[in-house]
N, C-alpha and C positions, 0 to 999 in steps of 0.2 A: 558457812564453813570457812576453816582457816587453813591453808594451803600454801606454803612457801613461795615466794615469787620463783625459785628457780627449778621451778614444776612447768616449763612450755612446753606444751606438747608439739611437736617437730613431726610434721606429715610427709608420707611418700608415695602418690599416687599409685594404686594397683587398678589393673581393670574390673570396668565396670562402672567408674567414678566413685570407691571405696576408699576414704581415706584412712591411712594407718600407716604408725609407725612401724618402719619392715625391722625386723632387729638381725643384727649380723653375726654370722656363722662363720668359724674359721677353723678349718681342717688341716692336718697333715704341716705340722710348723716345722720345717727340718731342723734336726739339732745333730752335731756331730757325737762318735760318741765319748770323744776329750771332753767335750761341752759335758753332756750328758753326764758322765763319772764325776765332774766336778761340782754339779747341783747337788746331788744326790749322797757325795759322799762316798762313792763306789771306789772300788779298787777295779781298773780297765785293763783283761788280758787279752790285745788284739787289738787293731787295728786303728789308732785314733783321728784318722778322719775321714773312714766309713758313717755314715748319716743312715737316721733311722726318721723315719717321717710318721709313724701311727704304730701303733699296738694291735698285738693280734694274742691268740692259744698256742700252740705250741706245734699241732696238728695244721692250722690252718695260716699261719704266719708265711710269709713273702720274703724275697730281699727287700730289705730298706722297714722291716717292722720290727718290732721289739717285743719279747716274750718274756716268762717266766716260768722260774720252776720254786716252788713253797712247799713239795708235799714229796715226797724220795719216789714215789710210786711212778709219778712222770717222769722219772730220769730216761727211761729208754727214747722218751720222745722227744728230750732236749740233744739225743746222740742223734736222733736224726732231721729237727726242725730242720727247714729253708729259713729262718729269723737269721737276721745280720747281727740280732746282740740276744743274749740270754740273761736277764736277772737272775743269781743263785746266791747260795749263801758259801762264803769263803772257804770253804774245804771243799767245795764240788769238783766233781774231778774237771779233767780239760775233754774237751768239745768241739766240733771243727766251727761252731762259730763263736762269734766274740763273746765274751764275761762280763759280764760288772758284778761286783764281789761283794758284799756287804749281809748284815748280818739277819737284817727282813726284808727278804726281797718282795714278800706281797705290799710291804706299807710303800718302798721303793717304786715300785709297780703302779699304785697308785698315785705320788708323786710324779712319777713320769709321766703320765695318761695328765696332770695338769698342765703340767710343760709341753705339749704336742696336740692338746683341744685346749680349745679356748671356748666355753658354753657361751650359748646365747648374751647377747645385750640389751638393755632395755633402758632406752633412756629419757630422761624425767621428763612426765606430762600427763596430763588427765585427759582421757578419751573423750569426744562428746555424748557419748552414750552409757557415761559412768553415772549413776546416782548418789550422789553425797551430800548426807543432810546436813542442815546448815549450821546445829552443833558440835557439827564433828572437828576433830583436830588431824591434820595429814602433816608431817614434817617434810623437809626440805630434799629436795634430790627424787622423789616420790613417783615412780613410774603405775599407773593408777588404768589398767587396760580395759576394754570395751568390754561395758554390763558390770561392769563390779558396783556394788552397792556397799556404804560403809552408813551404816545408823547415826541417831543422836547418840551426842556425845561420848562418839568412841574416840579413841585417842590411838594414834599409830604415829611411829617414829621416824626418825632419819631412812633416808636409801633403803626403804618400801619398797618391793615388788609385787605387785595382784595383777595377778592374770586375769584374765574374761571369765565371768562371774563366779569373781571369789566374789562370798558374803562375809561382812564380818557387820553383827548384830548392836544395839544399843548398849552403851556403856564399858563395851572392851576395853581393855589398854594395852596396846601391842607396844614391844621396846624398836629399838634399832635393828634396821638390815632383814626387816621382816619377809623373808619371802612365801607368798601365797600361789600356787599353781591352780589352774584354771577349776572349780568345782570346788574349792576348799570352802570350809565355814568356822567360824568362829563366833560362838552362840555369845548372849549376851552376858553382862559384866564378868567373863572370863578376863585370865589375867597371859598374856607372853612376855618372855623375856627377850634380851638381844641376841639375834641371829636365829631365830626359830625356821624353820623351814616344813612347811606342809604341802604334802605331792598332792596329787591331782584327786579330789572326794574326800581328803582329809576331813573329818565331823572333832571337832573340839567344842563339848560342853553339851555336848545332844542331852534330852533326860535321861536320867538313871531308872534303871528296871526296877520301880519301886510302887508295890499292889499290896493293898492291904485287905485279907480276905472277910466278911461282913460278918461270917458266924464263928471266925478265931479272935481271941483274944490277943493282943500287942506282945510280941517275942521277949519283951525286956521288961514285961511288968504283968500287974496282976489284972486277969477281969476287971475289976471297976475301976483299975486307971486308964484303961484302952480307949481314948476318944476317936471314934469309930461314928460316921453317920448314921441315919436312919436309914435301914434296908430300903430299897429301891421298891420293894413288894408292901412294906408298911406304908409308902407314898403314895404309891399306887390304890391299895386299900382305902386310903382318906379320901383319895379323890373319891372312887366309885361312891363312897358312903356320899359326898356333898351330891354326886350325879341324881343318886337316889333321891334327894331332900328338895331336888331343883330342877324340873322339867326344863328349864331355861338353857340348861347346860348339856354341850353335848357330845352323846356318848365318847368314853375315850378307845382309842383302839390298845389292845393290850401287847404292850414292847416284850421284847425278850429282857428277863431279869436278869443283871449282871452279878455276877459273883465277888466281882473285885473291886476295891475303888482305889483310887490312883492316889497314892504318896506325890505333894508337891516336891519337886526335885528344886529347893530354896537355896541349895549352895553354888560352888563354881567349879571350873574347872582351872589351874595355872598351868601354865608350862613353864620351865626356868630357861635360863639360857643356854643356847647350843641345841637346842632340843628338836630333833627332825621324826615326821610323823608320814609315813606313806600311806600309798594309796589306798583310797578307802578302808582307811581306819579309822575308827571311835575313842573318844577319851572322854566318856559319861561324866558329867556333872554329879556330885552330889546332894544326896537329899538335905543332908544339914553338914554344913564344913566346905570343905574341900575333896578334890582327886588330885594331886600333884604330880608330875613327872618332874626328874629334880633335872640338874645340870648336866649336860652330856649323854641324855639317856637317848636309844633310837628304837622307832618303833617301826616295824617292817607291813608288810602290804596284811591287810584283811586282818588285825590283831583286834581284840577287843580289849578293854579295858574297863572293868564296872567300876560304879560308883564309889565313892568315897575310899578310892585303892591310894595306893602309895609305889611309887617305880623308884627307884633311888640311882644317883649317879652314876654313869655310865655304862647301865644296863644296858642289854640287847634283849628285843621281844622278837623274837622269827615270826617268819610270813603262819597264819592262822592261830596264837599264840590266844589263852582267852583266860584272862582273868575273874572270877566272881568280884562280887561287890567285896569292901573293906579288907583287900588282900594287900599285905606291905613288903613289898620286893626289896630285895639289900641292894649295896651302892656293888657294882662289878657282876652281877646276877647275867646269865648266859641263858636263856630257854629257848630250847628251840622247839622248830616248828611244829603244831599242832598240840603241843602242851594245855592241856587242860588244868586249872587253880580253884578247889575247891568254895575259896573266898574266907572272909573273916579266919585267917593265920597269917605266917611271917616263913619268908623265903631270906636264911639271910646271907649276911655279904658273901660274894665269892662264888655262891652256890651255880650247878652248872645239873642243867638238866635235860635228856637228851628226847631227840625226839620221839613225840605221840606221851610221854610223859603224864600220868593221872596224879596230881599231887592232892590227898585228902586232910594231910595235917603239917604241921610245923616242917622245913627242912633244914640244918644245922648250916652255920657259917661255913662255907669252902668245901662243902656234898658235893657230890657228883653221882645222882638219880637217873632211877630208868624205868621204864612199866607202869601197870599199874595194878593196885595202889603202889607208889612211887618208892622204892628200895634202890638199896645202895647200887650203886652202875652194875662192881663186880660181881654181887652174888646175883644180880640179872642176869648177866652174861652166863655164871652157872648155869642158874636157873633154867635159861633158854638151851643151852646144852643139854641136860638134862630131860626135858622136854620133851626134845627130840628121840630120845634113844625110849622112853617111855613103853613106848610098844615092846618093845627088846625085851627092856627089864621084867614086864607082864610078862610073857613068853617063860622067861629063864627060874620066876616065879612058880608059875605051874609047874614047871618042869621039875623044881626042887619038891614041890608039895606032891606029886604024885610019887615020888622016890619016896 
């Protein structure tokens, strides 16, 4: 294996006689809030060298925390937080505690939260208990944690992160700043780009759901071009027949005959760059081609992804989000959560689809979908109006037919 010299791994005794590198945690970084308005770009009403040490909601915020209001619905709870500073947007009225003024206070919000934690460190070295084959490539800076296993001839980049048993499989090629959280995998000759990041059971390149039934014919061609094996029960058949011809041989016991036989999943899976994949989520590999997640796309906990799809830049997939096979998502695409994707159509740019969502055909650039099968947001909202008074209407119905 080839492994940058400045990969030493640097021990710090725990009990037990466990050696491991402890990595360090840094909480509660006080920032004044002059400091604070002047990262951030903020306009500061109140007090500038009151100090805010950590973030909190708005209900459960402290003196010395820092809150936020994104949504007008919380105002009543920014009049009465305990927060020493309020993130709001420039017109919010005044408050009895401090302002910072700017124009998104959630992306502010989360700027601050990096200014006041500091995540984890992890600094370069290879565990004794890591597995790395000895064609593999590890680039420089490479923090490589206990139990991770990296294949032949995978390739991974600069300032690496893998936690305790990440797999990344034969032939990968991971780019720079790759961080892998404890449980992730990266199947074989998948492709990442720089700064990928996959949360803890991340599955990149799993096989695609791909069964081909033994008495249908091929979806995209005729009968006699379907190259389709020999039924498992035709197999079967021969044997018994040689059983018969050959006291020598003996008897077979009879399996249960399967119905399906399994499509090689021969393609890969990429991710591009910027591209973060949570917890236990799937991004299937291809039968033939690719699945692609492009630049800046993120995908949230328990999402699926089938086979040979396409997500496009800076998409959001919400937590249980499930795509069929060959489904191509536009670049700016919004689904949320529990969105079901028929597969084989096109979601395009823009589009914003709300949750529980059933989408069974095409949805137009810049939609905004609701229900199912998936119509426009606002005649949902009718629609669900409507619904509701249903009974009513039956009622007032009768009442007119019996006049």
């Amino acid at each position: 294996m080839r492994i940058d010299a400045s990969s030493q791994w640097q021990p710090a005794t725990f009990p037990g006689s466990i050696s491991y590198l402890r990595p360090m945690f840094f909480y509660n970084s006080s920032m004044k809030l002059s400091d604070l308005a002047t990262h951030l770009g903020a306009t500061l009403h109140g007090d500038p060298d009151a100090e805010v040490t950590s973030a909190a909601g708005l209900e459960e915020a402290r003196p010395g925390q820092l809150a936020f209001v994104a949504n007008p619905k919380y105002t009543p709870l920014a009049r009465t937080t305990h927060a020493t500073a309020v993130l709001v947007e420039p017109s919010f009225g005044e408050i009895a505690a401090a302002t910072l003024r700017i124009a998104n206070p959630y992306l502010a919000f989360a700027r601050a939260l990096e200014l006041l934690y500091e995540a984890p460190t992890y600094a370069p070295g290879v565990h004794p208990t890591a597995v790395i084959a000895p064609t593999a490539t590890v680039g420089p800076h490479a923090h490589i944690g206990p139990y991770v296993v990296i294949g032949d001839h995978a390739v991974i980049g600069d300032h690496a992160t893998l936690l305790p048993h990440a797999v990344v499989y034969p032939h990968a090629r991971i780019g720079s700043h790759f961080f892998a959280h404890a449980h992730a995998v990266v199947r074989e000759r998948c492709r990442l780009g720089d700064h990928v990041t996959l949360q803890n059971g991340a599955i990149v390149g799993a096989d695609g759901f791909g069964f081909a039934h033994y008495d249908t014919p091929a979806p995209d061609g005729p009968a006699e071009t379907a190259v389709i094996p020999p039924h498992p029960a035709v197999i079967l058949s021969d044997a018994r027949s040689a059983e018969s011809k050959d006291p020598r041989i003996s008897p077979l016991p009879l399996p249960d005959v399967p119905a399906w036989h399994k499509i090689p999943q021969t393609g890969v899976t990429v991710l591009d760059d910027h591209v973060e994949i949570q917890a236990n989520s799937t991004v299937d590999r291809a039968s033939i081609g690719e699945t692609r997640i492009h630049t800046g796309a993120k995908i949230d906990n328990l999402v699926m992804v089938g086979h040979g799809s396409s997500v496009g830049a800076n998409t959001l997939l919400c937590s249980q989000v499930g795509l069929s096979g060959s489904t191509r998502v536009g670049k700016n695409v919004i689904l949320a959560g529990q969105v079901g994707v028929a597969g084989h159509l096109t979601i395009g740019d823009g589009a914003i689809a709300t949750a529980q969502t059933g989408i069974p055909s095409d949805v137009a650039p810049g939609a905004t979908v609701s229900g199912y099968p998936a119509i426009d947001n606002r005649n949902w909202l009718r629609s669900v109006a409507l619904f509701h008074r249903l009974p009513e209407i039956i009622r007032e119905l009768r009442q007119k037919a019996r006049e």
